[in-house]
C-alpha positions as CSV (number, residue, x, y, z in Angstrom):
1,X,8.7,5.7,-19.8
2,X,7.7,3.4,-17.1
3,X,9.0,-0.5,-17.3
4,X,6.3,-3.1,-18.6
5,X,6.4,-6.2,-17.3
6,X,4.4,-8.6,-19.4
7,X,3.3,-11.2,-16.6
8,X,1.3,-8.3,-14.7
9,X,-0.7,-7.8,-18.1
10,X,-4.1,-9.5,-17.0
11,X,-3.6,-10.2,-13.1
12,X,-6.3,-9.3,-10.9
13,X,-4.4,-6.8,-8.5
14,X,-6.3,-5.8,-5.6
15,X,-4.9,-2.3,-3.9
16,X,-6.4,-0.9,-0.6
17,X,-6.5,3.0,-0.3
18,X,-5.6,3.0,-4.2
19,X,-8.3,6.0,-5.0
20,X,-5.7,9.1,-3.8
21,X,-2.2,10.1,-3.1
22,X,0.2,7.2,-3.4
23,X,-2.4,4.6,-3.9
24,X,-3.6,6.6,-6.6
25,X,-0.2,6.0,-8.5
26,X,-0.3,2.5,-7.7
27,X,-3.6,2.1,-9.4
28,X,-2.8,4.2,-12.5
29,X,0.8,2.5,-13.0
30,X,-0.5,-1.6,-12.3
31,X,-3.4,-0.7,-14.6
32,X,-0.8,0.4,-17.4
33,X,0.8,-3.0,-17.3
34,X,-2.3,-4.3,-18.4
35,X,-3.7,-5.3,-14.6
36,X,-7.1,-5.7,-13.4
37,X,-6.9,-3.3,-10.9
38,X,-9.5,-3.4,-8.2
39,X,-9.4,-0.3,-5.7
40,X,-10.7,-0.7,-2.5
41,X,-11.2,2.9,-0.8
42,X,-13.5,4.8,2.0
43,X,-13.7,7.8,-0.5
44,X,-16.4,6.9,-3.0
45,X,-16.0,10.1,-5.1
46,X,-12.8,10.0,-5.8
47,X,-12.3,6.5,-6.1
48,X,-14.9,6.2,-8.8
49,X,-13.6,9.4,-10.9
50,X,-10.3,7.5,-11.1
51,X,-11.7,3.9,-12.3
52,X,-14.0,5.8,-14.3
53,X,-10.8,7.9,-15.8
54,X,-8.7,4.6,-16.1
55,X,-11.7,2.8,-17.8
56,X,-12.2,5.8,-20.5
57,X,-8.5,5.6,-21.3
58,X,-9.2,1.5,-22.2
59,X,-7.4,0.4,-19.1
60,X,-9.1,-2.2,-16.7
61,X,-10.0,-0.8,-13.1
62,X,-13.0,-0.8,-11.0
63,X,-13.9,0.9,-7.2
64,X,-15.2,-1.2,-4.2
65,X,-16.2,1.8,-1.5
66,X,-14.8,-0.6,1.4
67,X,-14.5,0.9,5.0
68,X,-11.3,-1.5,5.9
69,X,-11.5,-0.9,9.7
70,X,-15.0,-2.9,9.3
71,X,-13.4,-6.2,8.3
72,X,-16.6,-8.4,8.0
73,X,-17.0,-5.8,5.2
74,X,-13.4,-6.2,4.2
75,X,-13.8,-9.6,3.5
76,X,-17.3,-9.3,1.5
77,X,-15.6,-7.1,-0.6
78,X,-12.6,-9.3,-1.1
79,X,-15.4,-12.2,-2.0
80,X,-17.3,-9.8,-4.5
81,X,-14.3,-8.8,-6.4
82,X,-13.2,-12.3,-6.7
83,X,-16.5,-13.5,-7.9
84,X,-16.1,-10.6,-10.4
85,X,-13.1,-10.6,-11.5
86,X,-11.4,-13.3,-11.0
87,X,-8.7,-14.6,-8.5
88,X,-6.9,-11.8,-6.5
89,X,-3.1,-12.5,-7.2
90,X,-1.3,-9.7,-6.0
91,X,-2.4,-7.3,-3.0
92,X,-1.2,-3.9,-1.9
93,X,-1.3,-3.3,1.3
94,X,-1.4,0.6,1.2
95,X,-3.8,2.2,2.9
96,X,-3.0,4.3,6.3
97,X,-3.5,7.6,7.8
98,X,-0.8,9.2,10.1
99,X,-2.6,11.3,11.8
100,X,-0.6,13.1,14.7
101,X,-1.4,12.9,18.2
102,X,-0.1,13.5,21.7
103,X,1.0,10.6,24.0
104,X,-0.5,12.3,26.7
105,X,-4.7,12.6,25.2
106,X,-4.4,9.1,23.6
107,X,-7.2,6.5,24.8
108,X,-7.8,2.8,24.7
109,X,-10.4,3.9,21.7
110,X,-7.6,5.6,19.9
111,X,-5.5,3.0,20.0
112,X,-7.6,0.6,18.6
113,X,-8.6,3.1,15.9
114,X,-5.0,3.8,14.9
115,X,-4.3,0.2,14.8
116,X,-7.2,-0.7,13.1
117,X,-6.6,2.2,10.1
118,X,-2.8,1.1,9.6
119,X,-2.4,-2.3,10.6
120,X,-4.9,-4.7,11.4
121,X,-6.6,-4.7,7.7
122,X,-3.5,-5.6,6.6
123,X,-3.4,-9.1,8.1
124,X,-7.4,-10.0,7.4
125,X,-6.9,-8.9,3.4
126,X,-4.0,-11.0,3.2
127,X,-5.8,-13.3,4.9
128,X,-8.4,-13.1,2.5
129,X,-6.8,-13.6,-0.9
130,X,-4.1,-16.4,0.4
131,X,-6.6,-19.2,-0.7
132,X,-6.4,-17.2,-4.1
133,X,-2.6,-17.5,-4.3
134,X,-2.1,-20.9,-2.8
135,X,-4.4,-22.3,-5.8
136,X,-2.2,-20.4,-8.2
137,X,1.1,-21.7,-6.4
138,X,1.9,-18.2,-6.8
139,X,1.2,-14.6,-5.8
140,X,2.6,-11.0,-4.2
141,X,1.4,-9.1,-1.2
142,X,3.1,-6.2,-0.7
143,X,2.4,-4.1,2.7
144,X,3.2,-0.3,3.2
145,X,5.3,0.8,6.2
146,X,6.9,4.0,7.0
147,X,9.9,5.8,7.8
148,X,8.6,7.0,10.9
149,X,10.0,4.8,13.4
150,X,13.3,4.4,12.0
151,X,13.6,8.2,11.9
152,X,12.4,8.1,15.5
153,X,9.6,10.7,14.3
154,X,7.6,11.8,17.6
155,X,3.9,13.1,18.4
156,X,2.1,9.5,16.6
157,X,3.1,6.7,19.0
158,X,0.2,4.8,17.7
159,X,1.2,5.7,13.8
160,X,4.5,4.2,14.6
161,X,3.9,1.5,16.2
162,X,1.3,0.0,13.8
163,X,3.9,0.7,11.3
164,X,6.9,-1.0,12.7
165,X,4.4,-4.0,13.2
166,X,4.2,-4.2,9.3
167,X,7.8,-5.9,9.2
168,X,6.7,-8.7,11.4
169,X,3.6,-9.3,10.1
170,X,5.5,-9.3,6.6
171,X,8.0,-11.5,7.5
172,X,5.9,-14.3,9.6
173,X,3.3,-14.7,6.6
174,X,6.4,-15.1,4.0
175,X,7.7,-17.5,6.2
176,X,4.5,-19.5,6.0
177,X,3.4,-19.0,2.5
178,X,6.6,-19.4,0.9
179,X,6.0,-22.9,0.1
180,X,3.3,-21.8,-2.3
181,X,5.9,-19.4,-4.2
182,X,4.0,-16.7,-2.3
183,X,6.1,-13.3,-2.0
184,X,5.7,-11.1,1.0
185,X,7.3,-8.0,0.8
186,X,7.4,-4.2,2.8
187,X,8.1,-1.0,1.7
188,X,8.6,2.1,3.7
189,X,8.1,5.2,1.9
190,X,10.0,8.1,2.7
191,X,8.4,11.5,2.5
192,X,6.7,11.4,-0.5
193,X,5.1,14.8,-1.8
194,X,1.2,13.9,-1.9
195,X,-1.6,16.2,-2.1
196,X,-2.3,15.8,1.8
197,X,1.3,15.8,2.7
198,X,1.9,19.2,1.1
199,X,-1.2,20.9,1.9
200,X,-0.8,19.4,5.8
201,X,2.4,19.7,6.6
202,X,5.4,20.8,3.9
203,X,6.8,24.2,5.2
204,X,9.9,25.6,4.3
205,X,11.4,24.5,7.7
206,X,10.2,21.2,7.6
207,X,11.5,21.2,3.4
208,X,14.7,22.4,5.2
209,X,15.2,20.0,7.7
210,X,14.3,17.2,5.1
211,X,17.1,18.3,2.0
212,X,19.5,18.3,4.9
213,X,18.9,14.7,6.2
214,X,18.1,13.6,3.0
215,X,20.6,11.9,0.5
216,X,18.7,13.0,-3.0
217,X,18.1,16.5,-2.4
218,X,14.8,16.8,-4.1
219,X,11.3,16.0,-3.3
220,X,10.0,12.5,-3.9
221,X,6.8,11.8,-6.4
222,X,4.2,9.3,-5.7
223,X,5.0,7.8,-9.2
224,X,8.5,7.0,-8.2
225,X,7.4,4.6,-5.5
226,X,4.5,3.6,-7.5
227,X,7.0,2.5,-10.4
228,X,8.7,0.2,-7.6
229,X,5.7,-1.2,-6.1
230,X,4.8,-2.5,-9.7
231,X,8.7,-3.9,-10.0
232,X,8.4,-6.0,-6.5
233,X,4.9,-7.3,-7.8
234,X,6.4,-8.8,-11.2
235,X,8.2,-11.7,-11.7
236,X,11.6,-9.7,-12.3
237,X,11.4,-9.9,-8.3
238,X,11.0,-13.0,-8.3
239,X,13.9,-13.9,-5.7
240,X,12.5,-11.1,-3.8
241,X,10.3,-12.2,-0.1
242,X,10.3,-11.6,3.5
243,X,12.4,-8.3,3.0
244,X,11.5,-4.2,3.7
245,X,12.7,-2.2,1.5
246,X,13.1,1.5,2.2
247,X,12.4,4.3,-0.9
248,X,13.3,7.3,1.2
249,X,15.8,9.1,-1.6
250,X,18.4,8.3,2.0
251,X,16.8,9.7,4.7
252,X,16.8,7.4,7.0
């Protein structure tokens, strides 16, 4: 049985990419604790069968379809669930998509894509619920990383990138919200056994190679880092800013 941690029980806890995969469990385990959880998400079916399953089970959750690379429309969504809900006082930073690619076909377009997908919403939807946290004195963003480029993973140079960008990014707007008792936090997921990440690209070589480098030799749940994300978020954490954590099981 998962932790409770009473002083998430009514927060407004706004998650980007929460409709599938690991978002998915982050929605499902903040929304046990009692959270309003508000999932922004490109995927409208999805996103609404989960609210609408978290809703008939009593819990509190409700879907924004928000495109996040369009961040006028990032930032109207922020403003609408805000006006419904309430103050957004903690933020998850999840949404990505490593898609591969090779060095040599990338263009200026990609880039900008890539960067745009796995970084660049992060900053503007922090952005966006600061004034939220500052008038609470208080608040938690927490923004997903990867593995990736500590593991020196090849063939998504744009992937990477955006995700070793995550630490700065973390670290400077902990630095500067800190005064407010505003925690900013990373976490790097490991390999985490998704859906997508089975059906795309778990083999039996690649399940090989991983055991082998791997510390726990078993495959890592979504729930296991959602149960985590929930801990940073709470005020057990409390002591907890400007750090990247890694939940790999020891891979890296």
């Amino acid at each position: 049985m998962a932790a409770m941690y009473s002083d998430l029980a009514g927060k407004v806890v706004l998650i980007t990419g929460g409709a599938s995969g690991i978002g998915a469990a982050i929605s499902r385990h903040f929304a046990g604790q009692g959270s309003t959880v508000v999932l922004f998400d490109i995927q409208r079916a999805v996103g609404e069968a989960l609210a609408a399953e978290l809703s008939a089970a009593g819990l509190s959750a409700h879907f924004y379809k928000v495109d996040l690379t369009d961040i006028p429309a990032l930032q109207a969504g922020v403003a609408q669930a805000r006006a419904a809900h309430g103050p957004i006082l903690v933020l998850v930073n999840n949404a990505a998509h490593d898609e591969r690619h090779a060095t040599e076909t990338v263009t200026s377009e990609y880039w900008d894509d890539r960067i745009a997908v796995n970084l660049k919403h992060q900053f503007f939807a922090a952005q966006a619920v600061l004034p939220d946290m500052k008038a609470a004195n208080g608040g938690a963003i927490i923004n997903f990383g990867s593995t990736s480029w500590m593991a020196g993973q090849g063939g998504m140079a744009a992937y990477t990138a955006s995700k070793s960008g995550v630490i700065g990014l973390t670290r400077s707007l902990a630095r500067d919200y800190g005064s407010w008792n505003i925690r900013v936090n990373a976490i790097a997921p490991g390999w985490i056994m998704t859906e997508r990440q089975i059906e795309k690209w778990l083999t039996p070589e690649s399940e090989a190679e991983l055991m082998r480098r791997q510390c726990l030799k078993r495959r890592l749940m979504p729930a296991e880092l959602a149960r985590f994300t929930v801990f940073l978020a709470s005020d057990e954490a409390s002591a907890c800013t400007a750090q990247h954590y890694v939940v790999d099981g020891g891979w890296v």
